[in-house]
C-alpha positions in Angstrom: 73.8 -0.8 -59.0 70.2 -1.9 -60.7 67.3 0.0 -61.0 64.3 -2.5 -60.8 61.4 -0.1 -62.0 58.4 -1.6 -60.6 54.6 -0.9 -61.7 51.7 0.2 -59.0 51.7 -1.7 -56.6 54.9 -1.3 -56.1 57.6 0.9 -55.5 61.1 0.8 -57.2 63.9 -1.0 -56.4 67.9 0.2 -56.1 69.9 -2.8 -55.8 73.7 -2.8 -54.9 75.4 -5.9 -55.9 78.7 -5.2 -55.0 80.7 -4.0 -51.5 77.9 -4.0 -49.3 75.1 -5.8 -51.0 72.1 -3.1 -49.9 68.2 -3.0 -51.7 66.3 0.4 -50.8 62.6 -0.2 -50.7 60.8 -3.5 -51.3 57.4 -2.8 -52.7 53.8 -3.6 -51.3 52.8 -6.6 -49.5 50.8 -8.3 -52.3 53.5 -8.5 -54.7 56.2 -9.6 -51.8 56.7 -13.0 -53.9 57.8 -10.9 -57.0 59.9 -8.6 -55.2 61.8 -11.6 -53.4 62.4 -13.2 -57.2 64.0 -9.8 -58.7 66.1 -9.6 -55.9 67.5 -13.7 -56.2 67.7 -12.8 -59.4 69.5 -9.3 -59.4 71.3 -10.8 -56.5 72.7 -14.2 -58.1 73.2 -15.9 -55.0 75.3 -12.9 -53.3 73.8 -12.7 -49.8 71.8 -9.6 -48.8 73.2 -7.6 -46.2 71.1 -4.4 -45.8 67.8 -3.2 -46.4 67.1 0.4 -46.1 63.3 2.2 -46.9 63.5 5.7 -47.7 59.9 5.8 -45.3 57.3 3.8 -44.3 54.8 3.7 -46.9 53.3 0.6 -47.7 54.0 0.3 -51.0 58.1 1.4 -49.9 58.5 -1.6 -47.4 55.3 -4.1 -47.6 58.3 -6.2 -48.9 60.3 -6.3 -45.4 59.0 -9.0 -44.1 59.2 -11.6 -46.8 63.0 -10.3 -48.1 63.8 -10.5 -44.2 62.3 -14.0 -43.7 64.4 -15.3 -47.0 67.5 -13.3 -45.5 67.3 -12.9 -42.0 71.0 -12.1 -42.0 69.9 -8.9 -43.6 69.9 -5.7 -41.4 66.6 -3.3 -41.8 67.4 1.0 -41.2 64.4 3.1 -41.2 64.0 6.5 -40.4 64.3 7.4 -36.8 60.8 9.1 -36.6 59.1 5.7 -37.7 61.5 3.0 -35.7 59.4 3.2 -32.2 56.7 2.4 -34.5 58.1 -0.4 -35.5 59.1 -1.4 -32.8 55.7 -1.3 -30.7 54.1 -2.2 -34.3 51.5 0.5 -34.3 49.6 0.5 -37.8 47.9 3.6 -37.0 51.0 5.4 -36.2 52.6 4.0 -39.7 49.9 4.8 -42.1 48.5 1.4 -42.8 45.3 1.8 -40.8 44.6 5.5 -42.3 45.1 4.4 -45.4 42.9 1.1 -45.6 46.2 -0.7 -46.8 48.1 -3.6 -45.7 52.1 -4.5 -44.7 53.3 -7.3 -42.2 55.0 -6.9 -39.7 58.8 -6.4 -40.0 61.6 -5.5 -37.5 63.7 -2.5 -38.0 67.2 -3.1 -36.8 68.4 0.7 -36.8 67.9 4.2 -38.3 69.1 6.2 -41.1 69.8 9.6 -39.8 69.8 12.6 -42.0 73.1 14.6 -41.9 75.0 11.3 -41.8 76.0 8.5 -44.3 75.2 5.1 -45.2 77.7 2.7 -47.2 75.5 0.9 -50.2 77.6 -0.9 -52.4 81.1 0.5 -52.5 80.0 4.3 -52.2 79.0 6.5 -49.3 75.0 7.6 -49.7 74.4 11.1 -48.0 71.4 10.7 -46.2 69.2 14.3 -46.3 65.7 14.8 -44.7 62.9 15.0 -47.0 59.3 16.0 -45.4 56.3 16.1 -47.3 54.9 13.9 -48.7 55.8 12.0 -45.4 57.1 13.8 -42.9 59.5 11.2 -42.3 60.9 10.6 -45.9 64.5 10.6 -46.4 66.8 11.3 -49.7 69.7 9.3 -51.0 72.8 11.1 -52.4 75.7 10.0 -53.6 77.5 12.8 -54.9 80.9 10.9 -56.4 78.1 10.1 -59.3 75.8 12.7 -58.4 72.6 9.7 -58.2 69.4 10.9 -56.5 67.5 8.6 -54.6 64.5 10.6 -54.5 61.5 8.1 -53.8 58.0 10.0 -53.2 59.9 13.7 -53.0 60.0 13.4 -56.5 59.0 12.0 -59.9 59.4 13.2 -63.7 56.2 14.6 -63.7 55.6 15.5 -60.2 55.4 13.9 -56.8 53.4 12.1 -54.2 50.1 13.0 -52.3 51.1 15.3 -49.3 50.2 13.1 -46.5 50.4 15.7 -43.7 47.8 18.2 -45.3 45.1 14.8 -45.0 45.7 15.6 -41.8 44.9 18.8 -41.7 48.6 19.6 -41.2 50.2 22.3 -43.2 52.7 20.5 -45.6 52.8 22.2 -49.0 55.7 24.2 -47.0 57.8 20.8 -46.4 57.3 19.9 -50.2 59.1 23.4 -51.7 62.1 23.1 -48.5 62.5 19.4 -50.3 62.2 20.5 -53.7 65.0 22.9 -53.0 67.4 20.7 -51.2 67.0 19.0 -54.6 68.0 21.5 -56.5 70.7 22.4 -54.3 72.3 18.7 -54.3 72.3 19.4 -58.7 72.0 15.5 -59.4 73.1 14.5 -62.7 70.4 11.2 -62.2 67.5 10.9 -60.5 66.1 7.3 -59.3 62.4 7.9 -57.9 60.0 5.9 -56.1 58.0 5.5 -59.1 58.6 5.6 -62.7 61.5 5.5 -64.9 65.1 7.1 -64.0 65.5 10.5 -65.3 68.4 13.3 -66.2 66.2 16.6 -66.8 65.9 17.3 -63.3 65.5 21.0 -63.8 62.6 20.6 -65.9 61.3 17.7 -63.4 61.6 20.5 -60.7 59.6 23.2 -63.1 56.9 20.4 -62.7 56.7 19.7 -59.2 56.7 23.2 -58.2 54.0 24.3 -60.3 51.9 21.2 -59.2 52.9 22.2 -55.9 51.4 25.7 -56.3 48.3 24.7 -57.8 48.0 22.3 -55.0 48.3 25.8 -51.9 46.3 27.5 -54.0 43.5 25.5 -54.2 43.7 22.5 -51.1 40.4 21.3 -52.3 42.2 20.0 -55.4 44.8 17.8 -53.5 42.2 16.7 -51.4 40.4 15.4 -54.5 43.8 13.8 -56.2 45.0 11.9 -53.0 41.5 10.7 -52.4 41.8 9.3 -55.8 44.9 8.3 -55.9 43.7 6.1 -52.9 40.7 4.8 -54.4 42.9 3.7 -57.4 45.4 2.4 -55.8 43.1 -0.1 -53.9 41.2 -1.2 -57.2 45.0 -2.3 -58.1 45.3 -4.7 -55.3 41.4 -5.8 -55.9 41.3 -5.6 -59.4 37.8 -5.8 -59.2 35.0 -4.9 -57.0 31.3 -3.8 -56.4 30.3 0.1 -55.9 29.2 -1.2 -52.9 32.3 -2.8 -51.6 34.4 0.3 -52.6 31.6 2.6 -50.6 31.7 0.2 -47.7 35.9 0.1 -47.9 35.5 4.0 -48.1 33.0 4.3 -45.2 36.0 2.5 -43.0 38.6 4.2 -44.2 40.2 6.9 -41.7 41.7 8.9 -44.5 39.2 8.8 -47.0 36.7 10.2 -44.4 39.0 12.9 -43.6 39.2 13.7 -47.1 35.3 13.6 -47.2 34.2 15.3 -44.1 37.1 18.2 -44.6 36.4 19.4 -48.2 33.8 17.0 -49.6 31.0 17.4 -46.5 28.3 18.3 -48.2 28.0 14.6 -50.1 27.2 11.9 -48.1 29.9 8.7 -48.5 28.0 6.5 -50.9 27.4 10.4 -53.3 30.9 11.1 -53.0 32.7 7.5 -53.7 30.0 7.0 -56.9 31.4 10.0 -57.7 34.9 10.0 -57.4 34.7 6.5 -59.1 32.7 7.8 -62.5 35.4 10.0 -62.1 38.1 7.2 -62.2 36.1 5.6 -65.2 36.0 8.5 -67.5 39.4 9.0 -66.8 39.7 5.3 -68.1 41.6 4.7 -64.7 38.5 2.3 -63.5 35.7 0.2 -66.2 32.3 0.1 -65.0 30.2 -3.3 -65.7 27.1 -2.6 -64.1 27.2 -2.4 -60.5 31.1 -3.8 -60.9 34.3 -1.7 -61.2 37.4 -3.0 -62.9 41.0 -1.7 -62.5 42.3 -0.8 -66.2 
């Protein structure tokens, strides 16, 4: 098994080399080239068998369709909430619209359902439920080893934006019912979505669940984080780009007007993005050149 830690863009990669030769995730669309060279390389000429993406998230599976178009032999599992989706290819449905992101089409040739099992690489992988951050999101476990893949349900210092509540669902619920199957499954390792592996997962799980509860206290806050987190995350793909560009990518942005209208209504869009991006640049996230932002 290799862990291929991958910077934003990108999510990480497990690879399984041996017995069934499996990947879980494959990363965001823009960096589909690099993601198809790891895995030659991790792979060494052993033929792909399986892909499997713990959910739907752009930056999860914007990979599929270049890894299945170098091995089509490859079978694709997703989670059974997502695959009509899929299926029908409905961007709204799978995020990519709301989010102002981008991932090519793929097919999905089954589902990983939680309460069963999936063989990657010569061990059984417990597959468990994990709404939240999606409400479709799925854990790994493989308890001969006691290896957690988490993905977004859990990082060293935290976890990912709560989807659902951009929404106006409530979801801080389906993060703590997550955080405790977690703690219940006691993994010895823990493989997440982003960042490096790590063992202290009790002091990982202190984290999260104060986040968590700073977060349901105050919804306002999360509502300012993921609308950050969103910004950022498309200056990473850009690299660069004008106030006005960001304002105008904002303006057409489903969840970034959510965000707005919800708990920000009182600024108009161009306010609140000039905003949110001096933000970014005194947080030395974002470098402002006169009317030009620059990802750092």
């Amino acid at each position: 098994m290799h862990f291929l830690e991958r910077g934003w863009l990108s999510a990480n990669h497990v690879v399984f080399t041996q017995g069934r030769v499996a990947v879980v995730d494959t990363g965001y669309c823009s960096q589909a080239a690099q993601t198809v060279a790891l895995l030659r390389h991790t792979l060494a000429e052993r033929p792909l068998e399986l892909v499997v993406n713990t959910h739907l998230h752009s930056d999860h599976c914007g990979g599929n369709a270049a890894v299945q178009a170098t091995w089509p032999q490859a079978r694709t599992l997703v989670a059974p909430g997502q695959v009509a989706h899929v299926h029908d290819w409905n961007p709204d449905a799978l995020s990519y619209t709301p989010t102002g992101q981008d991932c090519p089409r793929f097919r999905a040739d089954g589902v990983l359902q939680p309460g069963e099992t999936v063989l990657l690489g010569e061990h059984e992988w417990q597959v468990h439920a994990a709404p939240g951050h999606d409400p479709h999101a799925l854990l790994l476990f493989e308890p001969q080893r006691r290896l957690l893949i988490s993905a977004d349900a859990l990082w060293e210092r935290g976890f990912g934006v709560v989807f659902p509540e951009i929404e106006g669902e409530d979801a801080f619920d389906a993060v703590a019912a997550t955080l405790d199957v977690i703690e219940r499954l006691q993994p010895a390792c823990v493989l997440p979505g982003h960042g490096a592996m790590f063992r202290d997962v009790a002091g990982a799980l202190a984290i999260a669940r104060r986040r968590l509860a700073d977060f349901a206290a105050n919804p306002q806050r999360h509502a300012h984080y993921a609308a950050k987190v969103l910004l950022k995350y498309k200056m990473l793909e850009w690299q660069q780009a004008s106030l006005h560009h960001v304002q105008d990518w904002c303006a057409a942005t489903p969840y970034m007007q959510l965000l707005r209208v919800r708990y920000f209504a009182p600024m108009d869009n161009p306010s609140w993005v000039q905003h949110l991006a001096q933000e970014l640049v005194a947080s030395q996230a974002l470098q402002s050149e006169g009317e030009m932002l620059i990802n750092l």
